[in-house]
KERO-336220 format. One record per residue: residue in one letter; chain; x, y, z of N, C-alpha, C in turn. Coordinates in nm, 4 decimals, decimal comma. Layout:
BEGIN
  rest  kette       npx       npy       npz      capx      capy      capz       cpx       cpy       cpz
     A      A         X         Y         Z         X         Y         Z         X         Y         Z
...
This chain:
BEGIN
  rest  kette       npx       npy       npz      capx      capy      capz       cpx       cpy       cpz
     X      A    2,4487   -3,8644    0,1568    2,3295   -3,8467    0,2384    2,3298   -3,7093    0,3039
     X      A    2,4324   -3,6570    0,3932    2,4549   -3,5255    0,4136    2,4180   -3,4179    0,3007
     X      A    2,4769   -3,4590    0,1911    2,4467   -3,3551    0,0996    2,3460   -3,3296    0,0454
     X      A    2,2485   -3,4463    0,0650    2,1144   -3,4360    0,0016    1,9993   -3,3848    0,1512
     X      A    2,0631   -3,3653    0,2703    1,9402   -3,3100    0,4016    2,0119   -3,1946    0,3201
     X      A    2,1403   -3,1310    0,3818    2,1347   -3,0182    0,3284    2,0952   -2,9309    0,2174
     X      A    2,0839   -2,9409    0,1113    1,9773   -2,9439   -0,0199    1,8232   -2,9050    0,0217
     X      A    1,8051   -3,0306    0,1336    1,6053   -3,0541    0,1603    1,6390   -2,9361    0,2535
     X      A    1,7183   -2,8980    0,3598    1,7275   -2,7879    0,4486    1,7206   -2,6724    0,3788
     X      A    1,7895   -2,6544    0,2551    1,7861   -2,5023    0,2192    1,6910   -2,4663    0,0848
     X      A    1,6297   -2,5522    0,0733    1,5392   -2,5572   -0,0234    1,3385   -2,5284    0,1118
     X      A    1,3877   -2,5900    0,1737    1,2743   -2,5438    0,3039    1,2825   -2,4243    0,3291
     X      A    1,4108   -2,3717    0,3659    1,4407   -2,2292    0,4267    1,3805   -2,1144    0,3220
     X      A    1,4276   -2,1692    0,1648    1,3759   -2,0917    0,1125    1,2418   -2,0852    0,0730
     X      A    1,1928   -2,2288    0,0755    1,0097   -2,1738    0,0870    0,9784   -2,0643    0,1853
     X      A    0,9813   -2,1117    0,2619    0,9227   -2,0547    0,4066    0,9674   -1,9181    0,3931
     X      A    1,0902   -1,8732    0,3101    1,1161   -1,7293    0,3076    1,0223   -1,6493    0,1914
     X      A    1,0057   -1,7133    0,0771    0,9759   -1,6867   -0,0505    0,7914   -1,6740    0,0181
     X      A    0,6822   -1,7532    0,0772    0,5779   -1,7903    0,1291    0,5575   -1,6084    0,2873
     X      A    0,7307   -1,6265    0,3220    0,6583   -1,5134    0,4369    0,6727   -1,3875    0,3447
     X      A    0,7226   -1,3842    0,2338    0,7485   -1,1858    0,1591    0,6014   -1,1988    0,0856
     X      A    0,5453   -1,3622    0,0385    0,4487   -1,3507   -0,0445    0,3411   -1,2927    0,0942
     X      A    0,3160   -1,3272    0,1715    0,1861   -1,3097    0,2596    0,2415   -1,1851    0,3324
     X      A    0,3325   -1,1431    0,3137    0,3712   -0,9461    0,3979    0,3303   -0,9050    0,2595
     X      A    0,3614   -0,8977    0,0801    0,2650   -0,8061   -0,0011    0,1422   -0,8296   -0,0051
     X      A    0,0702   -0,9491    0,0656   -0,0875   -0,9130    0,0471   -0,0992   -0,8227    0,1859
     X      A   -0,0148   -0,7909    0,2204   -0,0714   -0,7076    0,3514   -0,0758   -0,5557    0,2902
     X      A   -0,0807   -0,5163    0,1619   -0,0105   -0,3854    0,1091   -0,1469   -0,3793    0,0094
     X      A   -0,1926   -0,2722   -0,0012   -0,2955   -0,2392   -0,1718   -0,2699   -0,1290   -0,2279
     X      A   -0,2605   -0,1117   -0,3322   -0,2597   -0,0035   -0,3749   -0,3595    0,0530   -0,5083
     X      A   -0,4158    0,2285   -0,3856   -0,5518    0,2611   -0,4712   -0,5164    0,3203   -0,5597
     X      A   -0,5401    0,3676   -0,6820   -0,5485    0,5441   -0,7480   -0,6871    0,5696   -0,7747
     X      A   -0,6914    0,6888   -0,7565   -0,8345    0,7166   -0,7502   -0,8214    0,8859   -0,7336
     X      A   -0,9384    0,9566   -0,7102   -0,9615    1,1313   -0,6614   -0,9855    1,1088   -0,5411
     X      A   -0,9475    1,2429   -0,4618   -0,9645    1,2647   -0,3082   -1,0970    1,2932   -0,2969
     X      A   -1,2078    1,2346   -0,2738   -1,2968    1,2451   -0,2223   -1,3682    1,3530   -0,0990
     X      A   -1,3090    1,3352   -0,0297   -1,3077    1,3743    0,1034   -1,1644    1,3519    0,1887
     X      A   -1,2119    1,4761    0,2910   -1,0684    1,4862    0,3425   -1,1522    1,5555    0,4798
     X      A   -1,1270    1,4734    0,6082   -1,1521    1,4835    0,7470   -1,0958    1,4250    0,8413
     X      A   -1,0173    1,5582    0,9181   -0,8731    1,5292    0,9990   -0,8144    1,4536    0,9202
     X      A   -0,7449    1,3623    0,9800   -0,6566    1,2556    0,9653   -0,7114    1,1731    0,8460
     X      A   -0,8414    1,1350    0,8072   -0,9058    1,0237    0,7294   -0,9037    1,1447    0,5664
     X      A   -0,8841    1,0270    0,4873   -0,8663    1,0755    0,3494   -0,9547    0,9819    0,2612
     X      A   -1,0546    1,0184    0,1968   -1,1543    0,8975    0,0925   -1,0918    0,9351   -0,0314
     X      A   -1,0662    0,8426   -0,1093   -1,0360    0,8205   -0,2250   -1,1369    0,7313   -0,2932
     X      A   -1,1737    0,8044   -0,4034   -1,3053    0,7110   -0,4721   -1,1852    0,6530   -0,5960
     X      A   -1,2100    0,5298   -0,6346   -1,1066    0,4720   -0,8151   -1,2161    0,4919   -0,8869
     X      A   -1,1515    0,4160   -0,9955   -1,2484    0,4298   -1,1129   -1,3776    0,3499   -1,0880
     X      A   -1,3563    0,2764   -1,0481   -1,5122    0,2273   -1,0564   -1,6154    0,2767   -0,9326
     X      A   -1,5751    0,3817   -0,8949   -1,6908    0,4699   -0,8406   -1,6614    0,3744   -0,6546
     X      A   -1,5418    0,3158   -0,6323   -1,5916    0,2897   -0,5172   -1,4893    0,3636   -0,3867
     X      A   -1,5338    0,3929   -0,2731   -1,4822    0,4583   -0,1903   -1,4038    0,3681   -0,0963
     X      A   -1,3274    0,4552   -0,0425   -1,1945    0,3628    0,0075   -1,1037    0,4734    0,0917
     X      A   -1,1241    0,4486    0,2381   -1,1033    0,5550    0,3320   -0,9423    0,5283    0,3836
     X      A   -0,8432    0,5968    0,4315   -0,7204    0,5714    0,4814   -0,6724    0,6565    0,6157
     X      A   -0,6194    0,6368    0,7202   -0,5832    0,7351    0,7897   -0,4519    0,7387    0,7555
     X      A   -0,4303    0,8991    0,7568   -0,2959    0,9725    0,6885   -0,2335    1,0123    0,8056
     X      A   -0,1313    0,9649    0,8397   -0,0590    0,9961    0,9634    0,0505    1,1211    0,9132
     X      A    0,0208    1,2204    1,0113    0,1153    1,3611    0,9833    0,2686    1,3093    1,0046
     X      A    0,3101    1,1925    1,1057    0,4476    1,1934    1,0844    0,4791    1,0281    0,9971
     X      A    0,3996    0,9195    1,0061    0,4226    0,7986    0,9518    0,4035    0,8261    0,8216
     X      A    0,2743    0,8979    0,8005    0,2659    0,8589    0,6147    0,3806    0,9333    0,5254
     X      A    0,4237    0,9022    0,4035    0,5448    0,9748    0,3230    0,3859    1,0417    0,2025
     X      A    0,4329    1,1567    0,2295    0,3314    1,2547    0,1987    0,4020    1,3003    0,0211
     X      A    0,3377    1,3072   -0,0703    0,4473    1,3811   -0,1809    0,3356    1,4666   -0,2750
     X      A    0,3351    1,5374   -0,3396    0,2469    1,6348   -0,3819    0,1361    1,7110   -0,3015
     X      A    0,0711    1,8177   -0,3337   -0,0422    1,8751   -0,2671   -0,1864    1,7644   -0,2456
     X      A   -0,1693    1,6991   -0,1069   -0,2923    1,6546   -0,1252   -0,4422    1,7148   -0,0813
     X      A   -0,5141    1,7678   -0,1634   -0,6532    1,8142   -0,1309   -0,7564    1,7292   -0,2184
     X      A   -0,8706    1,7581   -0,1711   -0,9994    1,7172   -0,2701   -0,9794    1,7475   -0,3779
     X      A   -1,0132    1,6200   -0,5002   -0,9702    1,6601   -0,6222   -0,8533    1,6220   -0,6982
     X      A   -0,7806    1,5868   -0,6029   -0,6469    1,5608   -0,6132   -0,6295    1,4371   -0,6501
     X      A   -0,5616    1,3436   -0,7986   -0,5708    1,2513   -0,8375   -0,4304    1,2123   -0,7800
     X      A   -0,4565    1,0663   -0,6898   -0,3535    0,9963   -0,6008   -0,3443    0,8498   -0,6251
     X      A   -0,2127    0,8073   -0,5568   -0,1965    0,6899   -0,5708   -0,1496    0,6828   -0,3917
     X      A   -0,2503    0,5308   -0,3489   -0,1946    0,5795   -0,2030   -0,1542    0,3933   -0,1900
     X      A   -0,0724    0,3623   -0,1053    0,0015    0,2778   -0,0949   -0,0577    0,1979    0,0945
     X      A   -0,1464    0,1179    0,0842   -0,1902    0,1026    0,2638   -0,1748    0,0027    0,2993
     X      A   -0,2157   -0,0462    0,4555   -0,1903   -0,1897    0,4744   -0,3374   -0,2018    0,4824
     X      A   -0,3345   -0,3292    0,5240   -0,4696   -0,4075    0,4741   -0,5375   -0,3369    0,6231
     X      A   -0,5042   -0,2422    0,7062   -0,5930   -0,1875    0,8163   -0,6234   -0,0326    0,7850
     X      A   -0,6036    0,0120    0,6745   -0,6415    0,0822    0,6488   -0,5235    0,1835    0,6964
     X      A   -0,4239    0,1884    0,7139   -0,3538    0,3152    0,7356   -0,2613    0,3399    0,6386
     X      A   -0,2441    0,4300    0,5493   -0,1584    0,5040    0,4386   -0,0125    0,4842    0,4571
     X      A    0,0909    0,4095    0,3846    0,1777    0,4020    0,4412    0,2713    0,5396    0,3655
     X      A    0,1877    0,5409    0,2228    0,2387    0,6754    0,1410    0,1185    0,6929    0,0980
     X      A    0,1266    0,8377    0,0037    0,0145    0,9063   -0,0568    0,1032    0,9470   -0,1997
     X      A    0,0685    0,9825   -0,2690    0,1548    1,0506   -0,3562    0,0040    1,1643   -0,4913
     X      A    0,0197    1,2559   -0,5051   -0,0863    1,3509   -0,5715    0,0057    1,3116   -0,7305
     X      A   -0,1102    1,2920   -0,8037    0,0132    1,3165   -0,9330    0,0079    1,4513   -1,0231
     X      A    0,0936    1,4433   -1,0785    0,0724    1,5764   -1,1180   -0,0346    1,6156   -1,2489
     X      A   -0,1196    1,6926   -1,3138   -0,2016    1,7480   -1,3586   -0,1732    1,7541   -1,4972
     X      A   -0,1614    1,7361   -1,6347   -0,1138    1,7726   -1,7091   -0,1974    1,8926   -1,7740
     X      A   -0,1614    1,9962   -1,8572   -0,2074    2,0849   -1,9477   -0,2591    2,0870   -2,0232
């Protein structure tokens, strides 16, 4: 009998663990798209299907990696409030 709560105990623990990592990645999206626009802090990224999708880029929180300007084809990594947790420019080919 002991051995079978313990079993139902760690078989719970691990829902409840497996259920809280699932509902922290819907807190995450990730766009690629062109830089749209770029004002102060706020960065628009349009994707492919033509739709716009604004982020604030924090000068010391966000992890910044390539040149980002208008034009600039990105992959940006946010939480579901809209703030950039990375950006990344990719690079251009020839």
């Amino acid at each position: 009998m002991k051995k079978g709560l313990t079993y139902l105990l760690v078989a719970g623990i691990m829902t409840v663990s497996f259920a809280s990592v699932g509902l922290a990645m819907k807190d995450h999206k990730e766009i690629n798209g062109v830089v749209s626009k770029i004002e102060g802090d706020m960065v628009t990224v349009t994707d492919d299907h033509k739709k716009d999708h604004t982020f604030h880029v924090d000068a010391h929180a966000t992890k910044k990696e390539g040149e980002i300007t208008v034009g600039a084809h990105v992959t940006v990594d946010a939480d579901k409030s809209g703030h950039a947790n990375s950006i990344k420019a990719k690079a251009m080919k020839h």
